[in-house]
VMD Tcl script that builds the backbone (N, CA, C; Angstrom):
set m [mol new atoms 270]
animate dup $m
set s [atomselect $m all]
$s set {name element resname resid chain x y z} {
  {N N UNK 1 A 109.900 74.811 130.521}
  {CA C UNK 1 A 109.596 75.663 129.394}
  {C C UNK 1 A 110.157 77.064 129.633}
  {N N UNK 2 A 109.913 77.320 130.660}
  {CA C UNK 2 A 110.886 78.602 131.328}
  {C C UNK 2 A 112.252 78.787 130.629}
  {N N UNK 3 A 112.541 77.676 131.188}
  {CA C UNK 3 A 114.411 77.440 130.705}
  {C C UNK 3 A 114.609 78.032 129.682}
  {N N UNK 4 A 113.798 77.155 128.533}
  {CA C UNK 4 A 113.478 77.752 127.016}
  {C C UNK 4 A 113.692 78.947 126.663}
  {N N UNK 5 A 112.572 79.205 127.096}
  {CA C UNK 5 A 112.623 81.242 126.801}
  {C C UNK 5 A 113.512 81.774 126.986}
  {N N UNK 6 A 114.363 81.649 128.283}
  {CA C UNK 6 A 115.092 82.167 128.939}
  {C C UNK 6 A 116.563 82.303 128.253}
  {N N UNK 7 A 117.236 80.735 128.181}
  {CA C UNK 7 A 117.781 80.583 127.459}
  {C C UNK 7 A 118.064 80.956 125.929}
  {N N UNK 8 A 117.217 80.477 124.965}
  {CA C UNK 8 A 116.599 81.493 123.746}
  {C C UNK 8 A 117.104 82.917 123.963}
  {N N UNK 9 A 116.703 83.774 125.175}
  {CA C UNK 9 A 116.862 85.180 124.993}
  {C C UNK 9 A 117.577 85.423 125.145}
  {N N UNK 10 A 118.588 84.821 126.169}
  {CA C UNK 10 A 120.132 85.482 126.839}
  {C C UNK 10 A 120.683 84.708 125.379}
  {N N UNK 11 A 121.004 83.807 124.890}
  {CA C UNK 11 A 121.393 82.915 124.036}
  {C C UNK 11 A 121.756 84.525 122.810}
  {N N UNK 12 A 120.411 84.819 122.368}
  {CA C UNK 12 A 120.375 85.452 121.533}
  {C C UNK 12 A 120.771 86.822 121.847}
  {N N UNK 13 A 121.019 87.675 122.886}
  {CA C UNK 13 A 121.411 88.482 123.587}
  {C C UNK 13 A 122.998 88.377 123.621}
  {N N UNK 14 A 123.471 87.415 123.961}
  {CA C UNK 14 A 124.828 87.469 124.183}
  {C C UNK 14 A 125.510 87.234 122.577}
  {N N UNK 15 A 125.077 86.670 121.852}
  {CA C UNK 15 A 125.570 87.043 120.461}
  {C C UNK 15 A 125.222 88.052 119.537}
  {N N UNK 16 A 124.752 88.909 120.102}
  {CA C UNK 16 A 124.274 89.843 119.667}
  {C C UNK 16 A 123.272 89.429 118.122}
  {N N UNK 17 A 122.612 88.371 118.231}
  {CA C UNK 17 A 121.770 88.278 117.656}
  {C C UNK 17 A 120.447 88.982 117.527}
  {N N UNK 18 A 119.719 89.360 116.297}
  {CA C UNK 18 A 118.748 89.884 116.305}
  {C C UNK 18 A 117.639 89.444 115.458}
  {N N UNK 19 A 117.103 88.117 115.957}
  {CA C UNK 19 A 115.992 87.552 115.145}
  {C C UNK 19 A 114.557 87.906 115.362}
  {N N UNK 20 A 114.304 89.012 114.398}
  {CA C UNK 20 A 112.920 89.506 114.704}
  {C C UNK 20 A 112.137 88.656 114.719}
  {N N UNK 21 A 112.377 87.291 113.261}
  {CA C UNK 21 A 111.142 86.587 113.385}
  {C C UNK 21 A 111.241 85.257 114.369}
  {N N UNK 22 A 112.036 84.802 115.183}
  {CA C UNK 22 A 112.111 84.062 116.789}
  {C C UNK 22 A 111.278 85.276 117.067}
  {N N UNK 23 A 111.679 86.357 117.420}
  {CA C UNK 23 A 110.752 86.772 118.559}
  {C C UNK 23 A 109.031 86.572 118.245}
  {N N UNK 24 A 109.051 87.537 117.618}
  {CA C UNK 24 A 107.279 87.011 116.308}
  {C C UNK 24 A 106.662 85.970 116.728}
  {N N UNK 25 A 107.562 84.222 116.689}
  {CA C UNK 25 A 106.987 83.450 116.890}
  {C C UNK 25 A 106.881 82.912 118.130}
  {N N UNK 26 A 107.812 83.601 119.387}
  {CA C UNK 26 A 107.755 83.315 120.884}
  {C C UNK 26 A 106.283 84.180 120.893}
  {N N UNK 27 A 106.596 85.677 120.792}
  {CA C UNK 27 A 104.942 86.215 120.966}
  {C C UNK 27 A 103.790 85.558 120.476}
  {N N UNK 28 A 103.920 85.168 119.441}
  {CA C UNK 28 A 102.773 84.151 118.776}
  {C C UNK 28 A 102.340 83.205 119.297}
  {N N UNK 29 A 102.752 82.466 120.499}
  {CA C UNK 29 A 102.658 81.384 120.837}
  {C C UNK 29 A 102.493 81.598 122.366}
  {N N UNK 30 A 101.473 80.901 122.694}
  {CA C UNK 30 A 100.352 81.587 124.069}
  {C C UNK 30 A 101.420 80.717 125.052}
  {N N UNK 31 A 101.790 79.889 125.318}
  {CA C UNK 31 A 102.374 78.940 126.398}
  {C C UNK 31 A 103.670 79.775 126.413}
  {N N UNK 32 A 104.231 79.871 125.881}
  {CA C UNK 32 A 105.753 80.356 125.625}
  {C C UNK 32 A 105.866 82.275 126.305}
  {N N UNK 33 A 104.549 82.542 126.302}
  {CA C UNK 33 A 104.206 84.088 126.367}
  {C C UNK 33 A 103.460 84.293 128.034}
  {N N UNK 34 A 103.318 83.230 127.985}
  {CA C UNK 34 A 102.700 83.088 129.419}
  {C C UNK 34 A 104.136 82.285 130.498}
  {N N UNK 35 A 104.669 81.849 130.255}
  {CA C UNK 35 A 105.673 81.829 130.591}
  {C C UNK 35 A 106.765 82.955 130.774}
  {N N UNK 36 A 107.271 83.724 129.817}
  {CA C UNK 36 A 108.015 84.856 130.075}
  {C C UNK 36 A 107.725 85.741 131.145}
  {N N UNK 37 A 108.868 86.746 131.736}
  {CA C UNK 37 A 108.727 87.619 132.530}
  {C C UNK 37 A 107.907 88.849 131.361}
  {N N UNK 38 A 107.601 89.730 132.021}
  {CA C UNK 38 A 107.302 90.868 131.547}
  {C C UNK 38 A 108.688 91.659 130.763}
  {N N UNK 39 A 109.969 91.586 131.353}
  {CA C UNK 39 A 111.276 92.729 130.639}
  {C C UNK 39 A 111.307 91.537 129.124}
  {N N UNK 40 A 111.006 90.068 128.925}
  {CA C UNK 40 A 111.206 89.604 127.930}
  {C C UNK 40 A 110.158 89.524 126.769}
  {N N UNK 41 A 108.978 89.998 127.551}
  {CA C UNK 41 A 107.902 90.097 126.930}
  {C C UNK 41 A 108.302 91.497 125.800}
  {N N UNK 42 A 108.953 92.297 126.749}
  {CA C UNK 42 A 108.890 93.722 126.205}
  {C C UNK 42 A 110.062 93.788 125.669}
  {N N UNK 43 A 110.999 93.056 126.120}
  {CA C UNK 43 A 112.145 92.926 125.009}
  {C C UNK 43 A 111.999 92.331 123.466}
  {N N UNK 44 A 111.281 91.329 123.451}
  {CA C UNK 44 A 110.771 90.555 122.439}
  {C C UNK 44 A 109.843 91.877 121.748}
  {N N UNK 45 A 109.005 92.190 122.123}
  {CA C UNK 45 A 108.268 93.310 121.191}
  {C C UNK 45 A 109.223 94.502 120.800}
  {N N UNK 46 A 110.466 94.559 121.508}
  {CA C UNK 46 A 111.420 95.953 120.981}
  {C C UNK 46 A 111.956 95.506 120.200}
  {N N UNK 47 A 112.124 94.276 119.947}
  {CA C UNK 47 A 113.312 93.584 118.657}
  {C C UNK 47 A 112.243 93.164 117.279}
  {N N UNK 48 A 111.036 93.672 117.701}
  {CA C UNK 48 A 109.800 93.512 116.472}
  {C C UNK 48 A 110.331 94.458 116.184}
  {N N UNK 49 A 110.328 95.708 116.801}
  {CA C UNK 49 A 109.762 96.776 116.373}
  {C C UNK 49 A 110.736 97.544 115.500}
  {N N UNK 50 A 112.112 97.150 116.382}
  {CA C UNK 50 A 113.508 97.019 115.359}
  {C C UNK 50 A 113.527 96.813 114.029}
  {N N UNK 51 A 112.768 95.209 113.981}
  {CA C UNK 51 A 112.912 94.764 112.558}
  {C C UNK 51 A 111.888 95.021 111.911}
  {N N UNK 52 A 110.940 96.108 112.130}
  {CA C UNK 52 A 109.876 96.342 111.482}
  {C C UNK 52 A 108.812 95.170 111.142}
  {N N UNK 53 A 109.036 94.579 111.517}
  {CA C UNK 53 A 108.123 93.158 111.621}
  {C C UNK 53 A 106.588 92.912 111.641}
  {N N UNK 54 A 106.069 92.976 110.957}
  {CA C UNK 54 A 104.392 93.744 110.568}
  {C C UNK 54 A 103.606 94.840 110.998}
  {N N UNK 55 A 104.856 95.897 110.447}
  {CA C UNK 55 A 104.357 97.146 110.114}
  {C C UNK 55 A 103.715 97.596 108.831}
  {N N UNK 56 A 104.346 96.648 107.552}
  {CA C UNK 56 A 102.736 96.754 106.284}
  {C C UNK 56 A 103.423 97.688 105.770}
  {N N UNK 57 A 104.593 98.402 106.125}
  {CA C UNK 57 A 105.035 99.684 104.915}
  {C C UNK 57 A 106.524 98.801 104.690}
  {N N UNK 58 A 106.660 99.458 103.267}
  {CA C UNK 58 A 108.086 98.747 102.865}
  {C C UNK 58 A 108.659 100.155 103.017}
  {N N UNK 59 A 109.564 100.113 103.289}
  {CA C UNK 59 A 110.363 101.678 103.171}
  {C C UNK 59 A 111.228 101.812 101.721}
  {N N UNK 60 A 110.837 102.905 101.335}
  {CA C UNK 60 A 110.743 103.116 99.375}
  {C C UNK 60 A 112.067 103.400 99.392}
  {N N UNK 61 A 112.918 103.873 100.179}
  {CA C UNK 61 A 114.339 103.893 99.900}
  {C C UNK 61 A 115.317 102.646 99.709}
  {N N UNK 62 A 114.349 101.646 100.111}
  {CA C UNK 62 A 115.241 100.299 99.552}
  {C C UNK 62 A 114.487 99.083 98.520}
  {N N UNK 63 A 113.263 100.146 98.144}
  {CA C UNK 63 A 112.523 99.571 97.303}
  {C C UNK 63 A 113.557 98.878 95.535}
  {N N UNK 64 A 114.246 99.706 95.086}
  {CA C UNK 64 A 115.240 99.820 94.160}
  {C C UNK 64 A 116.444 98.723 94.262}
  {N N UNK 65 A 116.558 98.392 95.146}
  {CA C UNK 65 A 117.586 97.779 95.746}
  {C C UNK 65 A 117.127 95.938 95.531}
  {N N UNK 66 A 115.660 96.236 96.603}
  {CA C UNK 66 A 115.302 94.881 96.334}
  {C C UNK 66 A 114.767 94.547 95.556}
  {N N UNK 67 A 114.211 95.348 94.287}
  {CA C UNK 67 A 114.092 95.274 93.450}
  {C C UNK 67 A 114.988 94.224 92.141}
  {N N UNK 68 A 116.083 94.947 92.167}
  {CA C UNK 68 A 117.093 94.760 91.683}
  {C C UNK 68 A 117.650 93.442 91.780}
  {N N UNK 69 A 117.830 92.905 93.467}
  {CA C UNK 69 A 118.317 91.646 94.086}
  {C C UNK 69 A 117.322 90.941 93.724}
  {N N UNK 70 A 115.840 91.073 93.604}
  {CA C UNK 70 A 114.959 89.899 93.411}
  {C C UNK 70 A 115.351 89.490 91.495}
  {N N UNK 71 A 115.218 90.606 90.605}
  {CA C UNK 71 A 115.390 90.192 89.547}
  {C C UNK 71 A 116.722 89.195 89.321}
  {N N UNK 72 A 118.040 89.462 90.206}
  {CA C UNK 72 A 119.142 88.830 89.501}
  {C C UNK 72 A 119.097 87.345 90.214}
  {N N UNK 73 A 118.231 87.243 91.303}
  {CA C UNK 73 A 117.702 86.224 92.336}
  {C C UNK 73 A 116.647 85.402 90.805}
  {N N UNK 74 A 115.861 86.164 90.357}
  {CA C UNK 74 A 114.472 85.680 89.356}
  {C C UNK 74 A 115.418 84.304 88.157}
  {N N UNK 75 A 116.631 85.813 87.462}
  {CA C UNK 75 A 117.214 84.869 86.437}
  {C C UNK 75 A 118.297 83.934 86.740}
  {N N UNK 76 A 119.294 83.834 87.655}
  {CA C UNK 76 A 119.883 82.833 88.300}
  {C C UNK 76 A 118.876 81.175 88.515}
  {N N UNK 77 A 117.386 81.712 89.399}
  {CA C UNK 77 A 116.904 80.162 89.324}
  {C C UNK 77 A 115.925 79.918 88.107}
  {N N UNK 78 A 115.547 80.961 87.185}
  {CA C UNK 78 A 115.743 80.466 86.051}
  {C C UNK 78 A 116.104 79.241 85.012}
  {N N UNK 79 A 117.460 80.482 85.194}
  {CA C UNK 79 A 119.015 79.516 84.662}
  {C C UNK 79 A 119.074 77.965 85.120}
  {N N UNK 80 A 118.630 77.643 86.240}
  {CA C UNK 80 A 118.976 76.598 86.897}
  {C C UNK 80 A 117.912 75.851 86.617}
  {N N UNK 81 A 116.274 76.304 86.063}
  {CA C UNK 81 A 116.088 75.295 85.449}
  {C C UNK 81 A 115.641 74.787 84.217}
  {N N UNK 82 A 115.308 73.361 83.975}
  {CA C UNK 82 A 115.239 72.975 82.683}
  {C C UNK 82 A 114.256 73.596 81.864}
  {N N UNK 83 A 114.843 73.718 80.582}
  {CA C UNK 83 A 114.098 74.510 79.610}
  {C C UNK 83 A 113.149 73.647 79.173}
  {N N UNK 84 A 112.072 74.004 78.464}
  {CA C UNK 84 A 111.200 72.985 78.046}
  {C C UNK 84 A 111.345 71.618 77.122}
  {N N UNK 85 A 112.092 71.962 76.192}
  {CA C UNK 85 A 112.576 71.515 75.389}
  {C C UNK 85 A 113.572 69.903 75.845}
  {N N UNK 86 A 113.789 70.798 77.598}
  {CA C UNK 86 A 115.391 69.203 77.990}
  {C C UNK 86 A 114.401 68.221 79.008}
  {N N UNK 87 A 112.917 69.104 78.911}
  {CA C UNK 87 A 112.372 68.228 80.284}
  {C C UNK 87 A 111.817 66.541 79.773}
  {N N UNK 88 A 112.154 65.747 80.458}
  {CA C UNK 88 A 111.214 64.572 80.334}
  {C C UNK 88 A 110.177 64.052 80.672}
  {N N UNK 89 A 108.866 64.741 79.759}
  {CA C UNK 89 A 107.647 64.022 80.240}
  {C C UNK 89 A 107.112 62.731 79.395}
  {N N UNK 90 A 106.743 62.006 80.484}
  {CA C UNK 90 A 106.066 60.711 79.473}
  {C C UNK 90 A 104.279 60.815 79.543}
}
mol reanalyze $m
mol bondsrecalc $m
mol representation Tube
mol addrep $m
């Protein structure tokens, strides 16, 4: 299980990957956390803290933005589906 972690971190380290929520769920998970060294323990909580990862504030400067992306996200799957009128219920 060691391996795991280990692997996982350099894995994600050497591609310069940055998956806040892998880390989230290595911390979340008592076997996996008890396993780690301490620098991965604390590495894993610096790449939370990076991704803001349940901190509970949205930051209002990109409030507009995602705003925006969720609406054109809203009418696209919409679009995609059937109107009432084409559905087949028996």
């Amino acid at each position: 299980m060691q391996d795991l972690v280990t692997t996982y971190l350099v894995r994600a380290d050497e591609q310069g990957m940055t998956d806040g929520c892998a880390a989230r769920e290595i911390l979340g998970h008592r076997l996996l956390t008890a396993l780690m060294t301490d620098q991965e323990t604390q590495d894993c909580r610096a790449l939370l803290r990076a991704c803001v990862l349940g901190a509970g504030v949205f930051p209002i400067d990109l409030y507009d933005e995602v705003e925006a992306a969720l609406r054109i996200s809203d009418r696209a799957i919409r679009n995609c589906l059937p109107t009432p009128h084409t559905t087949n219920r028996q």
